[in-house]
C-alpha positions in Angstrom: -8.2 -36.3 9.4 -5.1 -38.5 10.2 -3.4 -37.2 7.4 -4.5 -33.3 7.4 -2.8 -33.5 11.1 0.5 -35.6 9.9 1.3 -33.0 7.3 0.5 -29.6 9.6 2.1 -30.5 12.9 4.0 -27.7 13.3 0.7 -25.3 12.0 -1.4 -26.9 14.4 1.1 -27.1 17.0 2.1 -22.9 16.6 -1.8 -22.6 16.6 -2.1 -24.3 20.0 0.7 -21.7 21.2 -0.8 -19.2 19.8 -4.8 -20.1 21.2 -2.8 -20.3 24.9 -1.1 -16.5 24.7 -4.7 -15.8 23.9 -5.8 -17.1 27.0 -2.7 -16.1 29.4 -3.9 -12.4 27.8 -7.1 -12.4 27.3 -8.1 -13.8 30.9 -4.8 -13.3 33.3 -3.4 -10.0 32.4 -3.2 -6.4 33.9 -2.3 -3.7 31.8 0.2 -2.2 34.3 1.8 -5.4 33.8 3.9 -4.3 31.0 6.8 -6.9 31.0 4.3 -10.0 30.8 2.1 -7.7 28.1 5.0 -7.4 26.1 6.2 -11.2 26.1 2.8 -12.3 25.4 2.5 -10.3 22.9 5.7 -10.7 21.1 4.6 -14.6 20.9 1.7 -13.5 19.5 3.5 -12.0 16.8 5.7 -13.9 16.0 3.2 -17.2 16.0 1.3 -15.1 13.5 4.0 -14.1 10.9 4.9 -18.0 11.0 1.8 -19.4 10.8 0.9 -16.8 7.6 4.9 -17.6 6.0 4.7 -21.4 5.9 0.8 -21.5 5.0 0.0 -18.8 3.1 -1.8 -21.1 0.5 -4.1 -22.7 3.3 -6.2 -20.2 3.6 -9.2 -22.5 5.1 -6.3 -23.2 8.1 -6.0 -19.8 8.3 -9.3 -18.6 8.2 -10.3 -21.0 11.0 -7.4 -20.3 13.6 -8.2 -16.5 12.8 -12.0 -17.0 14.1 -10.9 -19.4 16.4 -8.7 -16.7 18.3 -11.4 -14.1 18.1 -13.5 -16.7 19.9 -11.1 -17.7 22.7 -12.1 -13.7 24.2 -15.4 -14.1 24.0 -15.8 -14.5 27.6 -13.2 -11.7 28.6 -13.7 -8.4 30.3 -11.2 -6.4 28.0 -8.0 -5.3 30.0 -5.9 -3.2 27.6 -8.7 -0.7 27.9 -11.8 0.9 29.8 -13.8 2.2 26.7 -16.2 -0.3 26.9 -17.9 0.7 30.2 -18.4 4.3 27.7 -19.6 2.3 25.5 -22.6 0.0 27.2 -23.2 3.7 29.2 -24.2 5.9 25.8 -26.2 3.1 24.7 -27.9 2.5 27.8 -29.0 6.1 27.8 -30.0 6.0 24.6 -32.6 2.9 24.7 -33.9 4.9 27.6 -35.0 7.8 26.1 -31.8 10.0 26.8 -29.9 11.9 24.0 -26.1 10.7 24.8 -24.6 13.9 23.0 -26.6 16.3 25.6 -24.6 15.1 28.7 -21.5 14.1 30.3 -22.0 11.1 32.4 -20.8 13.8 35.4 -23.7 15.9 34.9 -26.0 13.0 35.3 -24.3 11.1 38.2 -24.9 13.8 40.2 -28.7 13.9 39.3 -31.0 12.7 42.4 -33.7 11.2 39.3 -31.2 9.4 37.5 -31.1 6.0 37.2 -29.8 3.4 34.8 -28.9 -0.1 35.8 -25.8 -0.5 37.1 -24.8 3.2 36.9 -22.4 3.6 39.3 -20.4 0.3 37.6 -20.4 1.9 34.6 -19.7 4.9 35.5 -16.5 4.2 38.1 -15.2 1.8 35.0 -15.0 4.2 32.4 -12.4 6.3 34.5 -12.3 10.2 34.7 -11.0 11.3 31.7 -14.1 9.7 29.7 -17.0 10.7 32.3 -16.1 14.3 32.1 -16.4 14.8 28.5 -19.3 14.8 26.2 -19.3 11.5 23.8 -17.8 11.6 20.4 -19.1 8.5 19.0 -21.5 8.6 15.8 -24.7 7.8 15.7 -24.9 4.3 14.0 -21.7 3.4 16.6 -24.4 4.7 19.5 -27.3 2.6 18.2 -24.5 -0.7 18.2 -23.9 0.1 21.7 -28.0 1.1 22.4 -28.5 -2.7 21.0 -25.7 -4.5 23.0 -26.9 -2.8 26.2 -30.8 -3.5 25.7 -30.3 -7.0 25.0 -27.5 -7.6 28.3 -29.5 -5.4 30.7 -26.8 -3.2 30.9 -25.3 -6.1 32.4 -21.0 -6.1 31.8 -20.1 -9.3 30.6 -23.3 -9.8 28.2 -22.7 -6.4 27.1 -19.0 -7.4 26.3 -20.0 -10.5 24.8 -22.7 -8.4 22.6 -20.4 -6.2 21.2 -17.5 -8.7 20.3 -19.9 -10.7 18.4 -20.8 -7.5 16.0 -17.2 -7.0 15.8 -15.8 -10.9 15.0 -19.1 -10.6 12.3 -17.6 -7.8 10.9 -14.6 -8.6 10.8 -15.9 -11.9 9.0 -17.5 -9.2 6.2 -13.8 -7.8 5.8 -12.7 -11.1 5.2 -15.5 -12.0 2.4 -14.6 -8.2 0.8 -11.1 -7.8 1.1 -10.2 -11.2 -0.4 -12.6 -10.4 -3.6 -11.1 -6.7 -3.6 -7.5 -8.6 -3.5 -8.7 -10.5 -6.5 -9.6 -7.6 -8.7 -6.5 -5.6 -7.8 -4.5 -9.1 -8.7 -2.9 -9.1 -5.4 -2.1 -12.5 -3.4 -5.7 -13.6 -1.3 -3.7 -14.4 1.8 -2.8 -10.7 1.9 -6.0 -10.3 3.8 -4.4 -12.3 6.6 -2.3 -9.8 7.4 -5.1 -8.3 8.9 -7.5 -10.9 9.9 -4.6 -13.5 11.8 -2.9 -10.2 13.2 -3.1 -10.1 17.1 -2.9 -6.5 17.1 -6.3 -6.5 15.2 -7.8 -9.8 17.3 -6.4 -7.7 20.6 -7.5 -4.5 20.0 -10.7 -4.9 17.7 -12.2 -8.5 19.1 -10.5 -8.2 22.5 -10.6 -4.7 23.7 -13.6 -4.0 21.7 -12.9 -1.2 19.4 -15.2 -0.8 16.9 -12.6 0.1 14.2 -13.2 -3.3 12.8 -17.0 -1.9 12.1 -15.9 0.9 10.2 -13.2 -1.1 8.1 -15.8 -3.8 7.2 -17.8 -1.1 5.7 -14.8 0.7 4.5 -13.3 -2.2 2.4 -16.7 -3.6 1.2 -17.0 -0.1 0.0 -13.6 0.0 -2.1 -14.6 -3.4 -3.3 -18.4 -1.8 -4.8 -16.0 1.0 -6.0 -13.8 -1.1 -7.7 -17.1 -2.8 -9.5 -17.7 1.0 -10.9 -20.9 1.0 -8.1 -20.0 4.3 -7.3 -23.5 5.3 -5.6 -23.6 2.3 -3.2 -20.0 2.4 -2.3 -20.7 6.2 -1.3 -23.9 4.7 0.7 -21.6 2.2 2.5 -18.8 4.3 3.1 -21.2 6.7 5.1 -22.3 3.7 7.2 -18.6 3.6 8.1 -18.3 7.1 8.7 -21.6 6.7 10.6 -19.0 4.5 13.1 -15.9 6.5 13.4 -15.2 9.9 11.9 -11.5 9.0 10.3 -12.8 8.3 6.7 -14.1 11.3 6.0 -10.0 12.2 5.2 -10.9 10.1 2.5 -13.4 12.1 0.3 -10.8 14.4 -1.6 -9.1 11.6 -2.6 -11.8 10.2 -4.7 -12.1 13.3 -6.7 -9.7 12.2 -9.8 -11.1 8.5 -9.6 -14.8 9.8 -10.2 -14.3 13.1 -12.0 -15.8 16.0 -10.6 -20.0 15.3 -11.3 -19.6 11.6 -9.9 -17.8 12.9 -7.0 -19.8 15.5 -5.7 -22.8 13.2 -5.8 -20.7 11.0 -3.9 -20.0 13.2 -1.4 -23.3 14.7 -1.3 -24.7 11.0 -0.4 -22.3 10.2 2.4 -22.6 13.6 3.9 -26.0 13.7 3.5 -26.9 10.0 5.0 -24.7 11.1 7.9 -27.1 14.4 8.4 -30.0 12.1 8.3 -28.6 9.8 10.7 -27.4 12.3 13.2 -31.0 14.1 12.5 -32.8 12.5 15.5 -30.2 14.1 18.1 -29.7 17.2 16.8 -30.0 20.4 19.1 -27.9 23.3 19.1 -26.5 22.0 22.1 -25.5 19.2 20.3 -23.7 21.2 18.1 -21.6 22.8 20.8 -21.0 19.4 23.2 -20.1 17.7 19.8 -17.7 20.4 18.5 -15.9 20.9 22.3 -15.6 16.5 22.2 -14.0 16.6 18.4 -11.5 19.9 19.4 -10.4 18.1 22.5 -8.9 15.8 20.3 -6.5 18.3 18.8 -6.4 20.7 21.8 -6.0 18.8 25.2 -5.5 15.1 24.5 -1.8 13.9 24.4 -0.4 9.8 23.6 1.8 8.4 21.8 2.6 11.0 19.6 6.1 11.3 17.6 6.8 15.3 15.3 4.4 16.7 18.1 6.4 15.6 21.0 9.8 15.9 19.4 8.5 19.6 18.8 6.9 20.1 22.2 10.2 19.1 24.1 12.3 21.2 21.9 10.6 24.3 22.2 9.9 23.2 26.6 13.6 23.1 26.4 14.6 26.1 25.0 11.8 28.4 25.9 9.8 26.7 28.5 6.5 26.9 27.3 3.7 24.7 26.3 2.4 24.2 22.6 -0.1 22.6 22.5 -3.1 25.3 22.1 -0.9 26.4 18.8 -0.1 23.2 17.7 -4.0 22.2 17.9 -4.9 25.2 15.7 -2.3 24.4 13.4 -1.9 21.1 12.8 -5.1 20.2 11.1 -4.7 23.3 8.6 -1.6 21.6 7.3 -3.3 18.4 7.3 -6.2 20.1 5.1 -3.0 21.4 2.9 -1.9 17.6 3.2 -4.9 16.3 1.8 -5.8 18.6 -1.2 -1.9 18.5 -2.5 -2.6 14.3 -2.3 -6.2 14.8 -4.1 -5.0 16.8 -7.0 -0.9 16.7 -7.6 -0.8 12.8 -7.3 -2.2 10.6 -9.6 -5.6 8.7 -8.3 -6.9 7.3 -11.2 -6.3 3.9 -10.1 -8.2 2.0 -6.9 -4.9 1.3 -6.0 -3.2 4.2 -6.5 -5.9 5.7 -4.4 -5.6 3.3 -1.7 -1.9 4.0 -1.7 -2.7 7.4 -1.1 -4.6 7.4 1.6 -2.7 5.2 3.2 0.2 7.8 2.9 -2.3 10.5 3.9 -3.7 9.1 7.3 0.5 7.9 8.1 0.6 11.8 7.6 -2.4 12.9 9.8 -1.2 10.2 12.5 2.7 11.6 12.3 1.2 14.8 13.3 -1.4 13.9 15.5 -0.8 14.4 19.5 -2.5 11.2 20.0 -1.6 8.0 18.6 -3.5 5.1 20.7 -2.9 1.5 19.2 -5.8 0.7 18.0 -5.9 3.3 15.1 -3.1 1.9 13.1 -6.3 -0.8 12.4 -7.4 1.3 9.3 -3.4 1.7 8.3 -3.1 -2.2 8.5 -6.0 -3.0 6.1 -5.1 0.1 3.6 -1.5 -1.1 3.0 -2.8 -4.9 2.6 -3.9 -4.0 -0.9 -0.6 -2.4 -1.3 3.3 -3.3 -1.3 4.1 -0.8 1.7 4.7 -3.1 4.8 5.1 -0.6 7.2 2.0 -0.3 9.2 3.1 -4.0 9.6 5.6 -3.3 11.7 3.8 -0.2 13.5 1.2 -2.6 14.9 4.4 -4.9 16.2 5.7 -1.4 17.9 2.5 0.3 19.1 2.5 -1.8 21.9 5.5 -0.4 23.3 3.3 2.8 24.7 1.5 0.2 26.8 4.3 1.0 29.2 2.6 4.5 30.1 0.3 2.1 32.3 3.1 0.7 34.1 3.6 3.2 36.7 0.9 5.1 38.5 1.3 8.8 36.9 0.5 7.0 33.6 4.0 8.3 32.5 5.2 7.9 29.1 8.5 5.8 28.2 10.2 8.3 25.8 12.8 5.6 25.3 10.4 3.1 24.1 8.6 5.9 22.1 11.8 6.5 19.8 12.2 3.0 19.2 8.4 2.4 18.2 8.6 5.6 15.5 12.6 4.8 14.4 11.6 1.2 13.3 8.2 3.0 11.6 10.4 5.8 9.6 13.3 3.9 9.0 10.5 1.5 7.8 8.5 3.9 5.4 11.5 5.6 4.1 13.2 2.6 2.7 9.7 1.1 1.0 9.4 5.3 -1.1 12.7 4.3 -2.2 11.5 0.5 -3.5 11.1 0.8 -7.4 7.2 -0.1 -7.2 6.4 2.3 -5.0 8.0 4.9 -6.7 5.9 4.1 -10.1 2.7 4.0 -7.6 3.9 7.5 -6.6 4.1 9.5 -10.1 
């Protein structure tokens, strides 16, 4: 023990840095506190990128700092976000006998026979924006939160604790997979720590308790059963993951030169048809139309950290005055669509890692063009490009934090300062990687 310390003193002693900022954030931070956010947070970063550069071939150091970080939240009421009260809300409903997609927590506030524990907590928490609006979370993520709430009592904190644990355990699985998926693509193991000792991933994922880290789990232990030619269960597990956020459905074109048309449509037929099945129990035609409003608000209404859609909406305020967005929202995801099938067939994708490279450059497209950009969807980004050479979503989860500064100020205004520095680093940072040799062969 004596030795194992006298040779990783300044490891250990950046991991003891490290495990404080964790603390100072975790437990003494508000998010309109944007100059400490941003210190602490820069630390982080930079602890991290040391600890992975001087010890990449430890990987039992890093494995047990990167679990020991998750577990210094444990105990914290996330700050960076309000999602969770949403969250502990849809699946109280749900263990009691109440279909989540059927009602905006608005419509049932107001209702005289309404009662879950701690309502109005939940409720006030989760903030306007969310309470208004119908929820867009999957069924398996609703049965997570159904779970976490049954077994706190709808209680906060045990609900928060509930919820990080199925996280950190997933996260755990992505870990297991994406090391073994590493192997087979003959890529360096501690690649995977680019995602797992990342404090964007322990902030936003463990932290502020996104359940991206869900989804990637199943996501990356499904690449690794594709890259074992186990097509049909790497379609069942990829529909558990689409079962938890909606984002890798993007994927499915993609897949078609790796398979070949029969293997393919079978495999979409399984992960579409396992999500019909397990959104079955809900369904109404009600459903249908709350769901469809949630999913369009997304493209129509909802505006963050967004780069070509704001340079194009100031452009065209400047000159003519008038508001884009209801065009942009009808357009945009038709030249996605045209984004995805020029991907699925005029690239090659006859690799596993050619096709991770392609999504990877397919979702930067769809999050280029999005009107909302909030951190924690670079997650999915992050783990593509480990099992690539592209570095850039790297740097975006370095940069994302910059929009925190919209909670600064009370009209929740964003920085358009910081904004152009967070996407100039990200293109300047994607442009010269197309240009690296490798890349380009990965390209053909």
């Amino acid at each position: 023990m004596t030795d194992y310390i006298k040779y990783r003193k300044f490891p250990i002693l950046m991991a003891f840095t490290g495990f404080i900022l964790y603390l100072s954030l975790g437990y003494d931070l508000s998010r309109e506190d944007f100059i400490k956010l941003i210190t602490l947070y820069g630390g982080l970063f930079y602890t991290f990128y040391k600890l992975i550069q001087i010890t990449k071939w430890d990987l039992n150091f890093l494995t047990g700092i990167s679990f020991i970080f998750r577990f210094s939240l444990l105990f914290s009421i996330p700050n960076l976000s309000q999602d969770f009260y949403r969250f502990i809300w849809d699946g109280s409903l749900l263990h009691n006998g109440i279909n989540p997609y059927l009602y905006s927590p608005d419509q049932l506030i107001s209702q005289p026979d309404f009662y879950i524990n701690n309502a109005h907590i939940l409720f006030n928490g989760m903030g306007g924006l969310s309470s208004g609006h119908f929820t867009n979370y999957p069924p398996l993520n609703i049965w997570l939160f159904s779970i976490a709430s049954f077994i706190a009592g709808n209680k906060i904190l045990p609900g928060v604790i509930i919820m990080r644990l199925f996280i950190i355990a997933a996260d755990a699985g992505t870990f297991i997979y994406g090391k073994k998926l590493l192997a087979r693509l003959n890529l360096p193991v501690y690649h995977i720590f680019w995602y797992l000792l990342n404090p964007f991933i322990i902030i936003e994922l463990t932290g502020n308790l996104h359940f991206e880290g869900v989804m990637i789990f199943f996501v990356v232990w499904s690449f690794y059963l594709l890259s074992q030619n186990k097509w049909q269960h790497s379609a069942i597990v990829l529909a558990l993951s689409v079962s938890i956020k909606l984002i890798p459905l993007i994927f499915l074109p993609l897949i078609f030169q790796y398979l070949k048309f029969k293997k393919w449509f079978w495999y979409c037929i399984i992960v579409v048809g396992i999500n019909i099945l397990l959104f079955l129990p809900f369904f109404s035609f009600q459903f249908l139309e709350n769901y469809g409003q949630t999913v369009a608000l997304w493209f129509l209404s909802f505006e963050f950290n967004g780069s070509i859609y704001y340079l194009l909406r100031e452009s065209i305020r400047l000159f003519s005055g008038k508001k884009i967005i209801d065009y942009y929202g009808l357009i945009s995801p038709l030249i996605i669509v045209l984004i995805v099938i020029w991907f699925s067939l005029f690239r090659k994708n006859e690799t596993l890692q050619q096709l991770i490279i392609n999504m990877l450059l397919v979702l930067t497209c769809y999050y280029f063009l999005s009107t909302t950009v909030h951190p924690w969807y670079l997650a999915t980004l992050l783990i593509l490009s480990v099992f690539t050479n592209y570095r850039f979503p790297l740097w975006w989860t370095l940069m994302v934090f910059l929009s925190y500064s919209a909670y600064n100020n009370e009209d929740f205004e964003e920085n358009y300062v910081l904004l152009f520095i967070e996407y100039i680093v990200v293109y300047l940072g994607l442009f010269f990687e197309l240009k690296k040799p490798e890349n380009k062969v990965h390209s053909l």
